[in-house]
C-alpha positions in Angstrom: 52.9 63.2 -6.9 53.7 65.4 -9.7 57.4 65.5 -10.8 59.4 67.9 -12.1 62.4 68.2 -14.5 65.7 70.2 -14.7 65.0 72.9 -17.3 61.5 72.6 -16.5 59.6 76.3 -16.4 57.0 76.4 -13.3 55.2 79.4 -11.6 54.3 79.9 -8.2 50.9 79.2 -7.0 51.3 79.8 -3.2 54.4 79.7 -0.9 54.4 79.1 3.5 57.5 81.9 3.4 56.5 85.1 5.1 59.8 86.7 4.2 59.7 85.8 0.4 60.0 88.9 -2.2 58.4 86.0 -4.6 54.6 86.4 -5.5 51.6 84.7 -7.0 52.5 84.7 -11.2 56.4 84.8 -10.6 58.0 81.9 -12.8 61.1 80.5 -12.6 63.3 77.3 -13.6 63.7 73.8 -11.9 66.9 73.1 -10.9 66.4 69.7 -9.1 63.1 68.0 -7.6 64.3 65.8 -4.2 61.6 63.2 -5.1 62.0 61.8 -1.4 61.4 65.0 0.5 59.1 67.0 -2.5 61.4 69.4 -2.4 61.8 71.5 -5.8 65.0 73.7 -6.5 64.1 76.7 -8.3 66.2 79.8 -10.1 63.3 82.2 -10.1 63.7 84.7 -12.8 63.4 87.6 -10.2 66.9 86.2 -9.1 65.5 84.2 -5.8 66.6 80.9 -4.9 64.1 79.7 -3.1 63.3 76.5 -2.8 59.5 75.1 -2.8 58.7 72.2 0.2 55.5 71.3 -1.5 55.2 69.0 1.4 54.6 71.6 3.7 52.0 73.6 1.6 54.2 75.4 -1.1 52.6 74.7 -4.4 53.5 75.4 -7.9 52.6 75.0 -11.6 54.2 74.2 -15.2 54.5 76.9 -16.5 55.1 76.0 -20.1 52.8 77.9 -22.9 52.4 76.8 -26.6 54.8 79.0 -28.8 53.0 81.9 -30.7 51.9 80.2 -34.1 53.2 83.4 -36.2 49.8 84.3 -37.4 48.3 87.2 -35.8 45.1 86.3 -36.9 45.0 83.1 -35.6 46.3 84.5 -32.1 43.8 86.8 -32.0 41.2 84.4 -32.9 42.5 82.1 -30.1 42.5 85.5 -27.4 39.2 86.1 -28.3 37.7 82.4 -27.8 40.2 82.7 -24.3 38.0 85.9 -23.6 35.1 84.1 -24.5 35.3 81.3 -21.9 36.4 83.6 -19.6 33.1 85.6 -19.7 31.1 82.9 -19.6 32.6 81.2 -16.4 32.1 84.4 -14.9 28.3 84.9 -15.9 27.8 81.5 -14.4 29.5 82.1 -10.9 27.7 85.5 -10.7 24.3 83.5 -11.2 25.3 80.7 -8.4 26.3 83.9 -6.3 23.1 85.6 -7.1 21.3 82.9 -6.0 23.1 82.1 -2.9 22.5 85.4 -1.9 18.8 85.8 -2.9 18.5 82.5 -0.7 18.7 84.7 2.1 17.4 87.9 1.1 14.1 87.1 -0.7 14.2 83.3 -0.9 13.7 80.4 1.7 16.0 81.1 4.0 14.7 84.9 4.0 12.5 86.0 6.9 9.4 88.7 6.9 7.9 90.2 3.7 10.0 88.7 1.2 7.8 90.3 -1.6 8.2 93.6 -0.4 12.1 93.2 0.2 11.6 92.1 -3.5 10.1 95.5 -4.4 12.7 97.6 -2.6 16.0 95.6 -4.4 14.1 96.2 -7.9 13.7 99.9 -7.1 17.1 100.3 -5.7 18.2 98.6 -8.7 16.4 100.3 -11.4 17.2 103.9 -9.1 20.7 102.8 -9.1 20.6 103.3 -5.7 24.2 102.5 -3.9 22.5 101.3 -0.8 20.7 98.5 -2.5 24.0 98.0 -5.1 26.1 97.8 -2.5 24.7 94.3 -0.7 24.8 92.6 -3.7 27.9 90.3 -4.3 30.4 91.8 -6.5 33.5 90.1 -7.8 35.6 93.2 -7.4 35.3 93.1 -3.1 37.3 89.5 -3.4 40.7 90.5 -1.0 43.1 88.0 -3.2 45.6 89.7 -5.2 44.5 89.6 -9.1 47.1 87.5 -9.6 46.3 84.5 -6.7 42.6 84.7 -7.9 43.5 84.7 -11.8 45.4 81.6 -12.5 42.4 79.4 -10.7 40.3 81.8 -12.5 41.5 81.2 -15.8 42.3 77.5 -14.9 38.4 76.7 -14.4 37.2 78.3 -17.5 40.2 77.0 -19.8 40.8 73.7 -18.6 44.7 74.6 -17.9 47.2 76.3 -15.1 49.9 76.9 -17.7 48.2 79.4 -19.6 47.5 81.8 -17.4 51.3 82.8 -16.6 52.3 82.8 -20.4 50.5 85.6 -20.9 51.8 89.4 -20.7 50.0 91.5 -17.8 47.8 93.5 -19.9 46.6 90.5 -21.5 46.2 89.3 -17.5 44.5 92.2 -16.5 42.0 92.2 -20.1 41.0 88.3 -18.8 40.4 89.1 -15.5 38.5 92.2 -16.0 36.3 90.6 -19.0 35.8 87.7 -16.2 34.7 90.5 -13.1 32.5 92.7 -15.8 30.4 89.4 -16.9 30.1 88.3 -13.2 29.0 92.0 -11.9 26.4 91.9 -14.7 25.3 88.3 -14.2 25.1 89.2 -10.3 22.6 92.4 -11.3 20.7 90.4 -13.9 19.7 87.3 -12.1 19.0 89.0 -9.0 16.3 91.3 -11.0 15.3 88.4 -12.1 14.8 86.5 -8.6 13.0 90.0 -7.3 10.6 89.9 -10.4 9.6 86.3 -9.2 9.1 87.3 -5.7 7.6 90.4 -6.6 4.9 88.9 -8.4 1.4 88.8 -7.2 1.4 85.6 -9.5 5.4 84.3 -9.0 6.1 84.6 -12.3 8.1 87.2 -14.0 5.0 89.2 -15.4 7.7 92.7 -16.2 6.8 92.4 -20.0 3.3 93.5 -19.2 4.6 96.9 -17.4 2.4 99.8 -18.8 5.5 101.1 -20.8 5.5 98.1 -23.1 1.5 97.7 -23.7 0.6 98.7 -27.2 -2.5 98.5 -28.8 -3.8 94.9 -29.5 -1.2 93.7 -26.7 -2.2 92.3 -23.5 -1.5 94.5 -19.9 -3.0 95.0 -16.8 -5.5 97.7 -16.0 -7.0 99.0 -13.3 -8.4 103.2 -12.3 -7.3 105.3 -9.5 -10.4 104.0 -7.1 -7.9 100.5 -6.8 -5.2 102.7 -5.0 -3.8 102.3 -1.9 -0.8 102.9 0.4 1.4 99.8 1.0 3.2 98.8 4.3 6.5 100.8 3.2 4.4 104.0 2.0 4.3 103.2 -1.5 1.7 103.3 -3.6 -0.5 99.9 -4.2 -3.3 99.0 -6.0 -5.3 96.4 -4.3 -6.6 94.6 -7.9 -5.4 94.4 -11.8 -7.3 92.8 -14.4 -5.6 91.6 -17.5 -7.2 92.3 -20.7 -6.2 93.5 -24.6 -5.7 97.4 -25.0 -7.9 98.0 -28.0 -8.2 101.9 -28.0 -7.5 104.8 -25.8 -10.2 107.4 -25.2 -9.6 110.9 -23.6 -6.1 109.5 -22.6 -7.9 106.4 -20.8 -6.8 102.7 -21.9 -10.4 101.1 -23.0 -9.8 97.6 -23.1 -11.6 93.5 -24.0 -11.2 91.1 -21.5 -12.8 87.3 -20.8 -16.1 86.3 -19.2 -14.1 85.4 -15.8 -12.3 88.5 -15.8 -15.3 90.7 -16.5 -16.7 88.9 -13.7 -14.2 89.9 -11.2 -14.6 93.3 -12.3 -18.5 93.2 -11.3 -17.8 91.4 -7.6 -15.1 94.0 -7.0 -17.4 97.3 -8.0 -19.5 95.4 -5.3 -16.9 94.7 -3.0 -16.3 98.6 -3.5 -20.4 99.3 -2.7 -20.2 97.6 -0.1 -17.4 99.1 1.7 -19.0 102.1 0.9 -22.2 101.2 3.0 -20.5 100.4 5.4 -18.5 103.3 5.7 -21.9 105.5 5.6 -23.9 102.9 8.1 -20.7 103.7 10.8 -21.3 107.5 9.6 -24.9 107.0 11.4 -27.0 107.7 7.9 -30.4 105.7 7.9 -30.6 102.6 6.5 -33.8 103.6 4.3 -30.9 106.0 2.7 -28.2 104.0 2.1 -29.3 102.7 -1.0 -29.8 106.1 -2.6 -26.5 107.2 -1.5 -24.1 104.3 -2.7 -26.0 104.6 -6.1 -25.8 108.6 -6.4 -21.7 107.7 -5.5 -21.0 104.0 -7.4 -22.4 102.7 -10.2 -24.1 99.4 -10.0 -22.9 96.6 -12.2 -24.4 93.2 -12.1 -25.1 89.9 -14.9 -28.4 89.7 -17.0 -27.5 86.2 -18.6 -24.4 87.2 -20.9 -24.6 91.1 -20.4 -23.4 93.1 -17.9 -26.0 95.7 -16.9 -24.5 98.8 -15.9 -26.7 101.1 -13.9 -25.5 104.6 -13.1 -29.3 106.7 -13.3 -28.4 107.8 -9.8 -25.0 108.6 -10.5 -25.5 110.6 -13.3 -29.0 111.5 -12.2 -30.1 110.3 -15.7 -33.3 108.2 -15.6 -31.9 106.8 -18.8 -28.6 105.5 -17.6 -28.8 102.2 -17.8 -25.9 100.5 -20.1 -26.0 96.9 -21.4 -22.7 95.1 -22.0 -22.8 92.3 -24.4 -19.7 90.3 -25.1 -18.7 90.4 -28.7 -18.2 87.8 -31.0 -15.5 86.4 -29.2 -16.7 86.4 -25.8 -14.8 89.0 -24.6 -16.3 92.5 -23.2 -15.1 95.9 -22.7 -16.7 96.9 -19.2 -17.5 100.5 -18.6 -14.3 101.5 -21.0 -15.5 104.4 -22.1 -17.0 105.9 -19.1 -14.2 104.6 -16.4 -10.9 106.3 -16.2 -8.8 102.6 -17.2 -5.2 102.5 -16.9 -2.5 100.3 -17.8 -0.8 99.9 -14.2 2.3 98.1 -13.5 1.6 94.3 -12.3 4.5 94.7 -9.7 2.2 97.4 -7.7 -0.7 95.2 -7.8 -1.7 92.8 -4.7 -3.8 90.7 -6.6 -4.2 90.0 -10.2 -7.1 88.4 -12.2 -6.9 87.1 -15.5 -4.2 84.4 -17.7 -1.1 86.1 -18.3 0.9 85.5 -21.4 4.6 84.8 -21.5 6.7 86.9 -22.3 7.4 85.6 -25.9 3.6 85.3 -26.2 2.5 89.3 -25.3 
């Protein structure tokens, strides 16, 4: 049991009185402490007498603050490492918040399309949309008075009660708005970073290779207009990305290198694209003897000779001679079709699959 002394200064924390004028922050002086009932006597510097059973849930604090040193530099050295640790307990409980909340919004506890609930916070969030802001925590929705939340507050991230009613109500106010801003940002920050996991065709955070931030000699993901497709809430989707360098643009198209595997993928999908389309014209009712002539007149027809890619587009382009070979360069790497395809740097979030090794972010 904590005892006090005559002369002692104390604040209040919390009182059971429903008819008390006294509030959260008021200080005062001991009078007596009745060590045998808990009871402290207190002249409250509002002019109350009341007195604090702490055996029946009343609950107060020294209140006692280190005199000012005399050096305002030091002072405001000291208020600006009290600041410090303020902000950084509150980018810490907006992280644990975010992530309580993301438990049950895009993480395990989460039911349904968790990657497209993913999609629709991010775009909230980057719209600044006040549908999507407004489910996310937010210090500033806490009902406790400023001051009943600050001293605990302040306590956590300063190791000390006292403090917190030593200081003047503007410096209150500057702590507990430094302490609501960092935990608002945190909040936004981790939970865009929670969405760019779950959005991910690969889970991990792949928003360094959006198509804003690909340069030349940098690594993105590409993919043309014949990938697109409309996604379960209406947006757009593209149903493949490959990930390859940008090495030149041509006629405002990305031409790009990529590996053996990747190049490979490319090939099996232009199939996969063929074949849909035979299908398509099979269900249409043309004869079979004339399917061949029409996927090849609409889709150009890539396949492996060895280490080169032979692209054959004579139908296509009805050019007898229009039959491209696609060797790898010194390196291994090829540029498929990249200046005869409309290539674009897409944004990996839109894709629903994506082939290829994907560099960190410190590595891109």
């Amino acid at each position: 049991m904590t005892s006090y002394e005559a002369g002692q200064r104390v604040a209040l924390l919390h009182t059971t009185d429903p008819y008390t004028l006294l509030r959260p922050g008021d200080t005062g002086t001991v009078r007596r402490h009745n060590q045998q009932h808990n009871i402290v006597e207190v002249t409250w510097d509002s002019g109350s007498t009341l007195s604090m059973c702490l055996n029946d849930g009343d609950r107060i604090a020294p209140a006692a603050t280190p005199p000012p040193t005399g050096d305002p530099v030091a002072e405001a050295a000291e208020w600006a490492a009290v600041l410090q640790r303020m902000r950084a307990a509150g980018t810490e409980a907006g992280r644990t918040a975010a992530e309580w909340w993301a438990q049950d919004t895009i993480g395990a506890r989460a039911g349904g399309g968790t990657r497209l609930a993913a999609r629709r916070i991010l775009a909230g969030i980057n719209e600044v949309d006040p549908v999507v802001l407004d489910t996310l925590p937010r210090f500033s929705s806490a009902e406790d008075p400023i001051d009943t939340a600050g001293w605990e507050l302040f306590a956590d991230a300063n190791g000390a009660v006292s403090g917190w009613f030593g200081l003047r109500i503007q410096q209150r106010d500057e702590a507990m708005a430094v302490y609501r801003d960092a935990y608002d940002t945190a909040v936004t920050d981790r939970v865009t970073e929670l969405c760019h996991l779950a959005a991910s065709p690969t889970g991990r955070d792949v928003s360094h290779l959006r198509p804003d931030r690909v340069r030349i000699g940098g690594v993105g993901v590409f993919s043309g207009e014949w990938a697109r497709t409309t996604g379960p809430d209406g947006d757009d989707r593209i149903e493949v990305g490959f990930v390859g360098t940008l090495i030149d643009h041509w006629n405002g198209w990305a031409v790009f290198s990529c590996t053996r595997p990747v190049s490979e993928a490319i090939v099996a999908d232009q199939q996969r694209h063929r074949d849909r389309y035979r299908h398509r014209l099979r269900e249409q009712g043309v004869p079979a003897d004339d399917l061949d002539r029409r996927v090849d007149s609409e889709l150009a027809d890539l396949s492996f000779d060895g280490d080169v890619i032979v692209a054959d587009q004579r139908a296509l382009s009805d050019d007898p001679e229009a039959i491209e070979r696609i060797p790898p360069d010194g390196d291994g790497r090829y540029v498929v079709m990249g200046r005869s395809w409309c290539w674009e740097a897409v944004d990996p979030y839109a894709c629903d699959r994506i082939v290829g090794d994907m560099p960190d972010a410190d590595q891109a």
